[in-house]
C-alpha positions as CSV (number, residue, x, y, z in Angstrom):
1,X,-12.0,17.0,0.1
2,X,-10.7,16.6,3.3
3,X,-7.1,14.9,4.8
4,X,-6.4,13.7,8.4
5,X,-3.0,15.7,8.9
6,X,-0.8,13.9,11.9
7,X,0.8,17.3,12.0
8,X,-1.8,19.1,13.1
9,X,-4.4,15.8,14.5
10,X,-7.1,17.4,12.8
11,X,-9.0,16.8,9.5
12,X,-8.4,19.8,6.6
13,X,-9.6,21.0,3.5
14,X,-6.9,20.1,1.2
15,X,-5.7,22.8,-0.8
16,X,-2.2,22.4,-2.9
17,X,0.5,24.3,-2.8
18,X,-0.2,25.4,-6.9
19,X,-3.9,25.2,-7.9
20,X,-4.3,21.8,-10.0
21,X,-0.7,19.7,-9.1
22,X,-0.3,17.9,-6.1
23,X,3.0,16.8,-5.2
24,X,3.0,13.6,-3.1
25,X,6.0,11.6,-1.3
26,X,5.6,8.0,0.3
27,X,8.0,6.4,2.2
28,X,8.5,2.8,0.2
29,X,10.7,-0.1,1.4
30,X,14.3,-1.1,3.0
31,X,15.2,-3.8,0.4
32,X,16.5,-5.8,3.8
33,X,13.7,-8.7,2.6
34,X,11.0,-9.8,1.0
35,X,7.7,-7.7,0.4
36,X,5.0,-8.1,3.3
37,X,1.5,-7.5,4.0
38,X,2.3,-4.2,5.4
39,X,4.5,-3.3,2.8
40,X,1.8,-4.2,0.4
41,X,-0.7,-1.7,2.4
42,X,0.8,0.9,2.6
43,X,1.9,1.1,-1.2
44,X,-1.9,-0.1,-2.2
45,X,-3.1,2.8,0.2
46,X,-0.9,5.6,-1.7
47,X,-1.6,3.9,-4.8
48,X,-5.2,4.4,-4.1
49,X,-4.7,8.1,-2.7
50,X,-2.8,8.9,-6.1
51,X,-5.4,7.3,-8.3
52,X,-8.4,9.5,-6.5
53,X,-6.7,12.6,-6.9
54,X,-6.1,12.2,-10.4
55,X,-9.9,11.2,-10.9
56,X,-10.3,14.7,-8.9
57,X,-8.8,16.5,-11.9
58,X,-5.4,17.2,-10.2
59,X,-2.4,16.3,-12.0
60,X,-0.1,14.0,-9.3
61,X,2.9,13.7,-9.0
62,X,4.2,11.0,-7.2
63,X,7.3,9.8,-6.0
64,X,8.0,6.5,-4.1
65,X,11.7,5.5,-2.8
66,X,13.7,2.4,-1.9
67,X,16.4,2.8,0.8
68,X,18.3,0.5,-1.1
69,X,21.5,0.7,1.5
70,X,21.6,0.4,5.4
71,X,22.6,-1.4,8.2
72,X,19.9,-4.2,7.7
73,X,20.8,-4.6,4.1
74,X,25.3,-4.9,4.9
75,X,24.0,-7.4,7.4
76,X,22.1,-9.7,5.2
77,X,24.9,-9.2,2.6
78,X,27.2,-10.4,4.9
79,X,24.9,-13.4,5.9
80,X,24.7,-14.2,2.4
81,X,28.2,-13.6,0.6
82,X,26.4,-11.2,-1.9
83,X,27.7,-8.0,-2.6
84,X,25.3,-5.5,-0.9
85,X,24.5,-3.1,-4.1
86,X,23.8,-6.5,-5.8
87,X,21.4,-8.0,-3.0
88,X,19.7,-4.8,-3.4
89,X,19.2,-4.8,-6.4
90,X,17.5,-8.3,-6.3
91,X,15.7,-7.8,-3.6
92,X,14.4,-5.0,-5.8
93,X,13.6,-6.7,-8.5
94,X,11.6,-9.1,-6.1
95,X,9.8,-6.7,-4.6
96,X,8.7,-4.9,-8.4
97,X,7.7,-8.5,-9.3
98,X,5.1,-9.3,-6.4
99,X,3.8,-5.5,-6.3
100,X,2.7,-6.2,-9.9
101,X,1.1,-9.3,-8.7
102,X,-1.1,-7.0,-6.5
103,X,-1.7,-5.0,-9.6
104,X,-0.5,-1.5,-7.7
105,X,0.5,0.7,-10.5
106,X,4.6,1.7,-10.3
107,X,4.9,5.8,-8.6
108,X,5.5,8.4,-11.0
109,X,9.3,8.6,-10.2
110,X,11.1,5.5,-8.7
111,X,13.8,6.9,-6.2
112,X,16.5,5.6,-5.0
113,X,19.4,6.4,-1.9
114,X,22.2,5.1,-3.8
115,X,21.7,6.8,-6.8
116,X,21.0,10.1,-5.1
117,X,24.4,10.3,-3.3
118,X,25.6,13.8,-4.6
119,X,22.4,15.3,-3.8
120,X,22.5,13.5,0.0
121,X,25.9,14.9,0.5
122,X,25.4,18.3,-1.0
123,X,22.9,18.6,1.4
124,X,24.7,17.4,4.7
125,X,27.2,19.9,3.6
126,X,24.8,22.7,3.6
127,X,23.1,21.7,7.2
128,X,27.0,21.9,8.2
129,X,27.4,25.5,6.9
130,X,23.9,27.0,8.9
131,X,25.1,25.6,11.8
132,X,22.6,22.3,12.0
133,X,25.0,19.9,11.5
134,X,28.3,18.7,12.5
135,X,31.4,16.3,11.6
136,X,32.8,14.0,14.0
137,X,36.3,13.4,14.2
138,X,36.1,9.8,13.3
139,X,34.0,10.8,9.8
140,X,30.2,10.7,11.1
141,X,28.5,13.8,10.4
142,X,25.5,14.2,12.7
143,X,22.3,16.8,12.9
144,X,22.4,18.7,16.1
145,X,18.0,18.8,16.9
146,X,19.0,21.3,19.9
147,X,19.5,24.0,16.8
148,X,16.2,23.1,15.5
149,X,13.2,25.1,17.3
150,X,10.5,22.7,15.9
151,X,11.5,19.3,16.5
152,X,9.1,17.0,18.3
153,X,6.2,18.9,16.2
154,X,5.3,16.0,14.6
155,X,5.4,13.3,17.4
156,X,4.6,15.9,20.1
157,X,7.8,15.0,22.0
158,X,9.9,17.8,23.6
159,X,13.6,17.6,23.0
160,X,13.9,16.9,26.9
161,X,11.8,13.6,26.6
162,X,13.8,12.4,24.1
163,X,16.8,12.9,25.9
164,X,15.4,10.9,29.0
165,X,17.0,7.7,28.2
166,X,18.8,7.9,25.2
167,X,22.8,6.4,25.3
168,X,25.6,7.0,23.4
169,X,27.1,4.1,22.0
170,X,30.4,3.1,22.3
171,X,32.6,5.2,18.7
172,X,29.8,8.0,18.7
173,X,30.7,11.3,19.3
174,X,27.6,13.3,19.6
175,X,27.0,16.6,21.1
176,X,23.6,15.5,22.6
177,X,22.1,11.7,22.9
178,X,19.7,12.4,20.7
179,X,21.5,14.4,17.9
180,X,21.2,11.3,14.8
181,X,23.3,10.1,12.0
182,X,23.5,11.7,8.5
183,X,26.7,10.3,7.5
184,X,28.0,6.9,8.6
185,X,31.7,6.7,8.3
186,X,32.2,3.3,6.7
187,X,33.8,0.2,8.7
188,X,35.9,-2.4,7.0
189,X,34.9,-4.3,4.2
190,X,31.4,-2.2,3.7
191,X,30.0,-0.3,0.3
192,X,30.7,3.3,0.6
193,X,31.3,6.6,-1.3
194,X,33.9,9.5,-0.9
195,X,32.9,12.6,0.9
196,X,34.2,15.6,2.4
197,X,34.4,13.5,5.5
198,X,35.9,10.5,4.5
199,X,34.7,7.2,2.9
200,X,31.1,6.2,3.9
201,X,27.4,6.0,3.3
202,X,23.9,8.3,4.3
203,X,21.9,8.1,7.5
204,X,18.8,6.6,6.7
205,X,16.5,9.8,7.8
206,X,19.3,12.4,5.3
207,X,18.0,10.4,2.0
208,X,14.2,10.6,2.3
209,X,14.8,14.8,2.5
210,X,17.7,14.8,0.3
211,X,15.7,12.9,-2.7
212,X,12.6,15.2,-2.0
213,X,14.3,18.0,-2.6
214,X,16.0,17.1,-5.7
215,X,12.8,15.8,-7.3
216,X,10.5,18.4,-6.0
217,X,12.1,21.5,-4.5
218,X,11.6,23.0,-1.2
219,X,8.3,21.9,-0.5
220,X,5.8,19.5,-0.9
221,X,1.6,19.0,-0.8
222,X,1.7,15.3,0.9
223,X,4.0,12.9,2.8
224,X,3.1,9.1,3.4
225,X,4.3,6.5,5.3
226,X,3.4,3.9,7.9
227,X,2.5,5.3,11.2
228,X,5.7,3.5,12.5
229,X,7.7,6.3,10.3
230,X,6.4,9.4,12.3
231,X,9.4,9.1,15.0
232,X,12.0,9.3,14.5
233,X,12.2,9.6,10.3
234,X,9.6,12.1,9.6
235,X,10.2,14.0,12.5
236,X,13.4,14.2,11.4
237,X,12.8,15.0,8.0
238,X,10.8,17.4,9.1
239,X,14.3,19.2,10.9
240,X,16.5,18.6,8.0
241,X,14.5,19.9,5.2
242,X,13.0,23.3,7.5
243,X,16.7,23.9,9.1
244,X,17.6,24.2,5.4
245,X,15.1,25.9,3.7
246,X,13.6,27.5,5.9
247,X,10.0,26.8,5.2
248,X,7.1,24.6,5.9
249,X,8.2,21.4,4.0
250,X,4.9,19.3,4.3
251,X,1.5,20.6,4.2
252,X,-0.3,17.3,5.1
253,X,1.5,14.6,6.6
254,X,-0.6,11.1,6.5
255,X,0.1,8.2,7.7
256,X,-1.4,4.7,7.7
257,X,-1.8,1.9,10.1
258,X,0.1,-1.0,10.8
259,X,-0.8,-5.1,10.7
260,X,-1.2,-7.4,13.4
261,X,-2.1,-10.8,13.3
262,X,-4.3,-12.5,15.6
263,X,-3.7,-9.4,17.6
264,X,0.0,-9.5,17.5
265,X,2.1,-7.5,16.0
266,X,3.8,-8.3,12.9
267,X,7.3,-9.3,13.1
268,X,10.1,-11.8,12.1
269,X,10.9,-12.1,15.8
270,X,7.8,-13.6,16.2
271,X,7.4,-15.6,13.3
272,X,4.1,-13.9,12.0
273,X,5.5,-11.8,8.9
274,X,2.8,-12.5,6.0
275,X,4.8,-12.4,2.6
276,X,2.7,-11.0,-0.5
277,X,4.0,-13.7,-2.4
278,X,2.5,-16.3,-0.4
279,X,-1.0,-14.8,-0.1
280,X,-0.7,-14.4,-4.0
281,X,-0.2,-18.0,-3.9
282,X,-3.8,-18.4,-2.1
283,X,-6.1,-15.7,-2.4
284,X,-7.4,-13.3,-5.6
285,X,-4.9,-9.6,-5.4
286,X,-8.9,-8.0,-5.2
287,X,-9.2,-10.2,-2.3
288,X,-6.3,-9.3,-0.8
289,X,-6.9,-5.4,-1.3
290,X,-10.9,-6.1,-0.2
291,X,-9.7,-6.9,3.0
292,X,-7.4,-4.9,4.2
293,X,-9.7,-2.0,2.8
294,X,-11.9,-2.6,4.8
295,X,-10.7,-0.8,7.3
296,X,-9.9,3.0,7.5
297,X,-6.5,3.4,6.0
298,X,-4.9,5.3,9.6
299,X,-6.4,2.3,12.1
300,X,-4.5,-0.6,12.4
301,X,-5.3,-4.1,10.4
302,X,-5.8,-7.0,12.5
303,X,-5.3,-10.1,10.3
304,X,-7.4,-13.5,11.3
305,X,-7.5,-16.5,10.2
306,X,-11.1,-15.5,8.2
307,X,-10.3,-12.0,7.0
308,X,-8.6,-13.3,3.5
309,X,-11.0,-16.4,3.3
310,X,-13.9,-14.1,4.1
311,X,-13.2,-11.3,1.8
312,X,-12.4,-14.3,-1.2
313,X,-16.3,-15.3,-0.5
314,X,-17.6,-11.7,-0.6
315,X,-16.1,-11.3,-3.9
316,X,-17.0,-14.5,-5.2
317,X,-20.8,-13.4,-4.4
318,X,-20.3,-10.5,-6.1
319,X,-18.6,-11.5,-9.4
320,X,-21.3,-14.1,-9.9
321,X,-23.7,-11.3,-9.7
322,X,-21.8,-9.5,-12.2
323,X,-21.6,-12.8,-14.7
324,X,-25.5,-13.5,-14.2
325,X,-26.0,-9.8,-15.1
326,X,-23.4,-9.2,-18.2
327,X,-24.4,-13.0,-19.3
328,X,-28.6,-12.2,-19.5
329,X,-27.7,-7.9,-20.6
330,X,-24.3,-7.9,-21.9
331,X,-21.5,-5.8,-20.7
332,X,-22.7,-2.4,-21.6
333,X,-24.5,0.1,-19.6
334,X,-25.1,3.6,-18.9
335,X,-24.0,3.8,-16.0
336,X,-25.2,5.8,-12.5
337,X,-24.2,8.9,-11.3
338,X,-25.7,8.3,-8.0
339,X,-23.4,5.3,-6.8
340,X,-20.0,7.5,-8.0
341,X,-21.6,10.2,-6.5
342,X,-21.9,8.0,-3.1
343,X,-18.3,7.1,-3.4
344,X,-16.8,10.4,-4.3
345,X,-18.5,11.4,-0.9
346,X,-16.6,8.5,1.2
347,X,-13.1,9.1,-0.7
348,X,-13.3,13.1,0.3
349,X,-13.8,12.2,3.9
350,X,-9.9,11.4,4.4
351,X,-10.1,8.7,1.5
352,X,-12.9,6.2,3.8
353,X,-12.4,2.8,1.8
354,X,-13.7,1.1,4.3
355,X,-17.5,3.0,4.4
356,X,-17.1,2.5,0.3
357,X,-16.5,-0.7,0.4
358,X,-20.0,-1.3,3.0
359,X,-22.1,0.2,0.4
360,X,-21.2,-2.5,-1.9
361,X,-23.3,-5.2,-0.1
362,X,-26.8,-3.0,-0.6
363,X,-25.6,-2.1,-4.2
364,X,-25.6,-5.9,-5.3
365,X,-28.7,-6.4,-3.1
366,X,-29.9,-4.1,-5.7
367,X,-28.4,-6.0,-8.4
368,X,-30.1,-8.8,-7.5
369,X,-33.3,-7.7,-6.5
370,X,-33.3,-6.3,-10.1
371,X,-32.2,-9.1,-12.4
372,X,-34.8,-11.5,-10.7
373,X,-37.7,-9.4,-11.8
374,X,-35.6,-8.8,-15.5
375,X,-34.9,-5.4,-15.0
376,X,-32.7,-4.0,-17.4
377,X,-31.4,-1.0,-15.3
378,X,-29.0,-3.4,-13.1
379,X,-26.6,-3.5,-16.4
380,X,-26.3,0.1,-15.8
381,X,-25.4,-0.5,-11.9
382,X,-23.2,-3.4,-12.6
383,X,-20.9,-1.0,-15.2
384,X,-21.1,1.5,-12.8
385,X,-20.0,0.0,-9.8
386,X,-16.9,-1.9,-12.2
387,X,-15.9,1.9,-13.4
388,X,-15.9,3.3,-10.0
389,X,-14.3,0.9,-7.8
390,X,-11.9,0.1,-9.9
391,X,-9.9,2.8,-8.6
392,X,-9.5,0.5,-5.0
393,X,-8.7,-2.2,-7.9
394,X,-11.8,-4.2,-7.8
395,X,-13.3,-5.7,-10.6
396,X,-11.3,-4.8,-13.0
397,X,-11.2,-8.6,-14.6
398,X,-13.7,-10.4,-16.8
399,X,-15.8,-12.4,-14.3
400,X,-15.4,-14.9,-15.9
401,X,-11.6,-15.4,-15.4
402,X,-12.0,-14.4,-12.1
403,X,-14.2,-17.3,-10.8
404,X,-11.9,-19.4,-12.7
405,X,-9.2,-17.9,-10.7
406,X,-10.6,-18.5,-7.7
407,X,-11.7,-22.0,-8.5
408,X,-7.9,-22.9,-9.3
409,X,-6.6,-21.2,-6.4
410,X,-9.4,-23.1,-4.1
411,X,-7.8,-26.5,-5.6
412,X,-10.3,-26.8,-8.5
413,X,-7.3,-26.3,-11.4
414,X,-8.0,-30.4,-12.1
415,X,-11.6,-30.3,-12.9
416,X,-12.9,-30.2,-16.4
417,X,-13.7,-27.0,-17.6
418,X,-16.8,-28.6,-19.6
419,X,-17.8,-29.2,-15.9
420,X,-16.7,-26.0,-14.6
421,X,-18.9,-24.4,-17.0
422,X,-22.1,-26.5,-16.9
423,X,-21.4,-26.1,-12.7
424,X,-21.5,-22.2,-13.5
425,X,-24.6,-22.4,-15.9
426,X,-26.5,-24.3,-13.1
427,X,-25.6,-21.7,-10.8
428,X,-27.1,-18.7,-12.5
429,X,-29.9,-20.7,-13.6
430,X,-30.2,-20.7,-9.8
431,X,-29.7,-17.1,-9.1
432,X,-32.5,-16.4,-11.9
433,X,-34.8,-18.8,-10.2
434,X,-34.5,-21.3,-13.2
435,X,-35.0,-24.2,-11.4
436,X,-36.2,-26.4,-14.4
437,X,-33.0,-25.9,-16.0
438,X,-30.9,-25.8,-12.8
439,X,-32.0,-29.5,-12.7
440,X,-31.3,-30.4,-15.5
441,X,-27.9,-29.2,-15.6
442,X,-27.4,-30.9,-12.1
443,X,-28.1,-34.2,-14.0
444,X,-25.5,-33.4,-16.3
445,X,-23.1,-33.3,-14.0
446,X,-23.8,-36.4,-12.4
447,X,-23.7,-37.8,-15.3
448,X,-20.1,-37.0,-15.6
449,X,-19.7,-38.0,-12.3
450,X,-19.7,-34.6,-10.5
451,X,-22.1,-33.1,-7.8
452,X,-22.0,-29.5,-6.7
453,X,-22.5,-28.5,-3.2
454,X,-24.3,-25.3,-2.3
455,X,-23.8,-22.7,0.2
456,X,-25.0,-18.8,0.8
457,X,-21.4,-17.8,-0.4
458,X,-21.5,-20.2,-3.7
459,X,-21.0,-23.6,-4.9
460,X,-18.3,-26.1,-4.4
461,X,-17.5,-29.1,-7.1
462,X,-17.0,-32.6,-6.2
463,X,-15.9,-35.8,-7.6
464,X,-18.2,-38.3,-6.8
């Protein structure tokens, strides 16, 4: 198996750090807002990435944070009048809510800054005592990167470049521009915590290193994130953790892509954020998760107006295929070893969802091709393809309940389900070229003063 690492742009043979565990670390969400689509991404993408190692035989470890106090988070408690550990907190709660939606399974260990304030300070205090850190009169503590040799390794930016520009801001006093923030001395009115350098709160980058530490030790197999993360919070990360310990902290640092839509990038400024909770509202979560996997986890997603639609009909297509198949065989099978063998071969070149996900259309081709001429072995292809790809979270429901899903999200909640059933009985009397019978269900449904209207994705019911 192989794993693009941003530190080194190259693709590697992934060995762990102990023979059998892997230790993994994502980056998870400021709890400023509401869950995204990118948000949604990139914890489907780790989710995913978890889920194939385990079928690997490695045992995972995996551990997942919420910065649940920053800048962003005081300002929207101030906005709102709500205590910020409390708005957190709901906003947490929220965000737990809509990811179960999407069916992505919780991390091994949930972290969280606020409850990992002895360990954030403990280590600030220890960056202090090597000589990487420093205190500021007014109670900031800041990292000094000239005392690190390695920073920029990540991002490939010299020290120099990132000097070229930077300002100090009016109350810092930093020894370079581009030293940052582990401890924030706290300003009137604000949550904060005593420390050896007066009351405040943690830098954002201090907590990601501090937390990985705690739960794992000095080093880790894997770090995620978005590829927005990579400067400046992994890079420094990355000078935290090795100006403490003294080792290699990561040994493959991944990162995925970020969303636009319609070309644009996301952003509230621009009014184009996509909350999970309002695609939920429209589309299937396997929809959801079929598009977006569709591309390579490390490209960037642009969104359309047809990519949610379009993925909906795909699945559609091939959940019938699934009902005409368990309906006329049942849902057993033996399975095949080639199409997990086919699939094993994407995921182990840098987890390729997308190239999985193409093979799907010749596998129901397949399907197809078999159950018109009654052939017995597309039961076997059908439990195989519902074992495999589960682990991207498709088709893990009863297809039945998934057309009727999609039916009530397409508006069709207020049509009879004696109709909705005769509708789906003409339909695979269709797709097994039972035309007799597909008739005479038609007629039924006139009869009760419904037609159906066909199309290469499906069938639509209407009133008459």
């Amino acid at each position: 198996m192989r794993i693009y690492n941003t530190l080194t742009r190259t693709k590697e043979e992934f060995k762990p750090l102990v023979e059998g565990k892997v230790k993994m670390y994502a980056c998870g969400i400021t709890v400023s807002g509401e869950a995204h689509i990118g948000h949604g991404f990139q914890a489907l993408i780790y989710d995913i990435i978890r889920k194939y190692l385990e079928k690997k035989g490695y045992a995972v470890t995996y551990a997942r944070n919420y910065t649940d106090v920053d800048d962003k988070i005081i300002a929207r408690s101030k906005e709102t009048g709500i205590p910020a550990d409390k708005y957190a907190a709901m906003t947490i709660e929220k965000i737990d809510k809509v990811m179960r939606e999407m069916d992505i399974d919780d991390p091994t260990l949930w972290l969280k800054a606020t409850e990992n304030i002895g360990n954030i300070i403990s280590f600030i205090a220890q960056l202090i005592a090597k000589g990487h850190a420093y205190a500021a009169s007014n109670g900031d503590v800041y990292f000094d990167v000239t005392s690190f040799k390695g920073y920029g390794c990540l991002s490939n930016r010299t020290v120099e470049d990132m000097l070229d520009g930077v300002r100090v801001e009016n109350g810092e006093e930093k020894k370079n521009p581009a030293d940052f923030a582990l401890w924030k001395a706290a300003k009137e009115g604000e949550i904060s915590w005593a420390s050896p350098w007066g009351e405040g709160r943690p830098g954002w980058h201090i907590e990601c290193s501090a937390m990985n530490k705690a739960a794992f030790g000095e080093q880790i197999d894997i770090h995620g994130g978005g590829r927005d993360l990579i400067f400046p919070h992994h890079e420094n990360e990355i000078a935290q953790t090795e100006s403490l310990t003294g080792k290699r902290f990561v040994q493959y640092w991944t990162h995925n892509g970020l969303i636009k839509v319609n070309g644009q990038k996301m952003s509230k400024s621009l009014g184009n954020s996509l909350l999970l909770e309002d695609l939920l509202k429209k589309y299937t979560n396997e929809a959801i998760k079929f598009a977006l996997l569709q591309t390579n986890y490390r490209n960037d997603i642009n969104i359309t107006d047809n990519l949610f639609p379009d993925a909906e009909k795909h699945l559609t297509e091939f959940y019938r295929l699934i009902y005409a198949v368990e309906s006329k065989f049942g849902k057993g099978g033996n399975g095949n070893a080639e199409i997990d063998r086919r699939f094993n071969e994407c995921m182990d070149d840098d987890f390729n969802t997308a190239l999985a996900l193409s093979d799907l259309f010749g596998l129901f081709k397949k399907v197809s091709a078999k159950l018109a001429v009654n052939n017995e072995s597309c039961a076997d292809d059908v439990a195989q393809i519902k074992r495999t790809y589960s682990i991207l979270g498709m088709f893990k429901k009863d297809a039945a309940q998934y057309l009727d899903e999609v039916k009530a999200k397409l508006g069709g909640a207020g049509v009879p389900e004696e109709v909705k059933a005769l509708a789906e009985r003409r339909w695979q009397a269709k797709l097994n070229k039972n035309w007799a019978e597909a008739d005479a269900l038609r007629l039924q449904l006139t009869n009760l003063g419904y037609a159906v209207k066909d199309s290469k994705d499906g069938y639509e019911i209407i009133k008459n």
